[in-house]
MIGU-74022 format. One record per residue (C-alpha): x, z, y. Coordinates in steps of 0.25 Angstrom, whole numbers, padded with zeros to 4 digits, always signed. Layout:
N
XZY
...
This chain:
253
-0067-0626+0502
-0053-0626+0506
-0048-0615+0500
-0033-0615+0505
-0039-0610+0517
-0038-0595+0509
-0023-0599+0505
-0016-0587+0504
-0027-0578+0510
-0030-0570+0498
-0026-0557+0501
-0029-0557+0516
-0045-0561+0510
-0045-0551+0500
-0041-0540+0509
-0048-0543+0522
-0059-0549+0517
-0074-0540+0514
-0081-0538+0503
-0096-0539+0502
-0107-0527+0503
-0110-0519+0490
-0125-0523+0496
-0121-0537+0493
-0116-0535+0478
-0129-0524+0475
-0136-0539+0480
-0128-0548+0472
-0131-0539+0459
-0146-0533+0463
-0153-0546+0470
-0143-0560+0465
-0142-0554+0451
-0126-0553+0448
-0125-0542+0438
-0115-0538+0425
-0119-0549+0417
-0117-0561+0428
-0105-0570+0431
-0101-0574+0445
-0094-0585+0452
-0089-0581+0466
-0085-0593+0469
-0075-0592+0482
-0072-0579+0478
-0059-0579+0484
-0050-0565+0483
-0062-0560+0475
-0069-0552+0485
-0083-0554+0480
-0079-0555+0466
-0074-0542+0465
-0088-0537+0469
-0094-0547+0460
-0086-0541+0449
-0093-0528+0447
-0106-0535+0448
-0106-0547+0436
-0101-0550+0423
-0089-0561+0428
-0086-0567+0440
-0077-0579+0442
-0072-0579+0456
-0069-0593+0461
-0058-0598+0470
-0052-0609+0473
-0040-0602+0481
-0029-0597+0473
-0023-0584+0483
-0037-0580+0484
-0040-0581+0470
-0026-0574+0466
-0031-0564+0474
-0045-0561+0466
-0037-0563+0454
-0028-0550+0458
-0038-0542+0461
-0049-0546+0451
-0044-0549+0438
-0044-0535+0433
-0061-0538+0432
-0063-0544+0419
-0074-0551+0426
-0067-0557+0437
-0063-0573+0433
-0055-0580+0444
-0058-0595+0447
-0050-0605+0454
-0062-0615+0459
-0070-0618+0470
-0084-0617+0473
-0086-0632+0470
-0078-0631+0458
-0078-0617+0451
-0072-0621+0437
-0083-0612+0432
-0092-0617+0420
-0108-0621+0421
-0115-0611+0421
-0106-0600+0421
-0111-0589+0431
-0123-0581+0436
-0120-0581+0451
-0111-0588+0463
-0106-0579+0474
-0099-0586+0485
-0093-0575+0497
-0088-0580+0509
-0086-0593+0502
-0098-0605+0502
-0095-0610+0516
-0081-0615+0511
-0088-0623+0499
-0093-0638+0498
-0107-0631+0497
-0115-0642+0487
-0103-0644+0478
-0104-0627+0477
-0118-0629+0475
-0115-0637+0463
-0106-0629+0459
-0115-0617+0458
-0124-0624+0451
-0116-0629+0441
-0109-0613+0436
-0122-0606+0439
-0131-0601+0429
-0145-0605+0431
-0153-0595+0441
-0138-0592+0445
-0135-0587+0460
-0126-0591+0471
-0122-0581+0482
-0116-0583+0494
-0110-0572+0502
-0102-0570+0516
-0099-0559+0525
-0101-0562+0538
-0097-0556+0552
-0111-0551+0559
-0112-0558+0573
-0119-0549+0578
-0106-0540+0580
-0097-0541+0593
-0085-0540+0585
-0089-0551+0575
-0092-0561+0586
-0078-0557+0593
-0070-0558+0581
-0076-0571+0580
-0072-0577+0593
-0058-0574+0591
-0058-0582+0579
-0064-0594+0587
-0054-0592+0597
-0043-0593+0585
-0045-0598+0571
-0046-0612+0573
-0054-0613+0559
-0064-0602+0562
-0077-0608+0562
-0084-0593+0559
-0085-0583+0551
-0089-0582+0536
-0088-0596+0534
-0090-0602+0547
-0105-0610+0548
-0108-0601+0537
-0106-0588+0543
-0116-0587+0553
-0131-0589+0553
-0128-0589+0537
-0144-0584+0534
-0149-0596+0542
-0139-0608+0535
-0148-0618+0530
-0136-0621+0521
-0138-0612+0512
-0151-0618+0510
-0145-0630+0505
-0136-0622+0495
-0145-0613+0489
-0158-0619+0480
-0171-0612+0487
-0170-0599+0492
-0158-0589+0494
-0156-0576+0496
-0148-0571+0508
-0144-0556+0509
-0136-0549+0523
-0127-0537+0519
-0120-0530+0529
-0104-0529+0527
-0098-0523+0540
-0084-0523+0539
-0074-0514+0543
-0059-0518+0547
-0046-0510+0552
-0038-0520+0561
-0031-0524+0550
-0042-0529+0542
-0049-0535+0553
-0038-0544+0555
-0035-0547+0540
-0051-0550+0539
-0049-0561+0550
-0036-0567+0545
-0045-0568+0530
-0052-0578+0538
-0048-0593+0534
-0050-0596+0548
-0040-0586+0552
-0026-0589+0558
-0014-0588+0552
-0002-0580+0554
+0006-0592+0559
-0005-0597+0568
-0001-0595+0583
-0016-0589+0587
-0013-0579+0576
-0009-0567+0583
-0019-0568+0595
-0029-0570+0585
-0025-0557+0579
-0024-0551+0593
-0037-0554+0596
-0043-0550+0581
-0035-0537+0583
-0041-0534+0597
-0055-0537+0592
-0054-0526+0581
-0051-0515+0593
-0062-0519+0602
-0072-0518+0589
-0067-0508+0581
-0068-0492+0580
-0058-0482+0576
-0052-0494+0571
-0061-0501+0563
-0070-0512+0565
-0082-0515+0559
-0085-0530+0558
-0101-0534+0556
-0102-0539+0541
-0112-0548+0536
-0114-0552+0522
-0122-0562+0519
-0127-0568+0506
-0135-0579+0500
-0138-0582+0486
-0147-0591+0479
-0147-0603+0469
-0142-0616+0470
């Protein structure tokens, strides 16, 4: 993972970016099996976003980064939990010890590893008959709005190659890849998300993109423009409510 791609976009994350469904964390504790006497590794957990979740869930959760602005940013807002334990690692090399946790989560992250050097990795901290969840939200295509706000960043982000990590955010229940990651059979669960922006977010949530443009860029302020007239044409009493999937999978490996 490149993760200077994130440089000093911790806050913008934090602030735009969703959470996950309460249906997928009653999941996470009910069917997976995280519960108070667990310990977790979120590994790419960025500014903390499903750690925070995780955290009323399990006994200890180490969140590992390897970006230092968004791992500041976790550390802000998390280390009053005496359960919360920062990280600086990746997912190829966590720093963690053998067969030190329970469970993995992995949010919005798996597409940006070197998947068989993750895959050791896994297998080297996990427990035995430990877990490995992988979890993205993902805009439904089934939604007007959703295909529209992706054409414009066709037309303008240079490093756009789709949403929610790009090959792996489309057609994600029929990726033979997670075959090949995950040993025998794997559970995939749909939750829907539907998210709901002012104008304001709904631009901050597109510039939290690390395909998005920068303020320095000379597309930026058509790029805005166009985000901005997409909002009105979608949006009522001026909200607008973006079709959310979230998607997960979990399994051993």
């Amino acid at each position: 993972m490149n993760e200077s791609k994130f440089d000093k976009m911790g806050e913008v994350y934090t602030k735009f970016r969703p959470s996950y469904p309460q249906a997928f964390i009653e999941y996470l504790h009910s069917r997976v099996g995280i519960g108070m006497d667990s310990v977790v590794a979120d590994i790419g957990s960025g500014t903390g976003i499903l750690t925070k979740q995780l955290l009323d869930l399990c006994k200890k959760v180490f969140a590992v980064e390897p970006n230092s602005d968004m791992r500041a940013v976790a550390e802000v807002g998390l280390s009053v939990c005496s359960n919360f334990s920062s990280i600086n690692g990746t997912a190829e090399n966590t720093t963690l010890d053998d067969n030190c946790v329970d469970f993995i989560t992995v949010a919005q992250a798996f597409h940006w590893f070197n998947k068989k050097q993750f895959e050791t990795e896994c297998r080297r901290i996990l427990r035995p008959k430990g877990k490995v969840t992988l979890v993205w939200n993902s805009r439904d295509f089934s939604s007007e709005a959703v295909k529209e706000n992706e054409q414009i960043n066709k037309r303008y982000c240079p490093n756009f190659k789709g949403f929610s990590g790009g090959i792996f955010g489309m057609n994600m229940e029929n990726d033979d890849r997670f075959d090949d990651f995950f040993l025998g059979n794997y559970d995939l669960r749909v939750f829907q998300n539907d998210l709901t922006f002012s104008l304001d977010n709904f631009i901050g949530r597109a510039l939290s993109a690390s395909y998005a443009l920068k303020e320095d860029d000379e597309n930026f302020s058509a790029y805005i423009d166009e985000l901005t007239e997409s909002f009105y044409r979608y949006s009522i009493d001026g909200q607008y409510i973006m079709p959310n999937i979230t998607r997960s999978y979990t399994g051993t490996v």
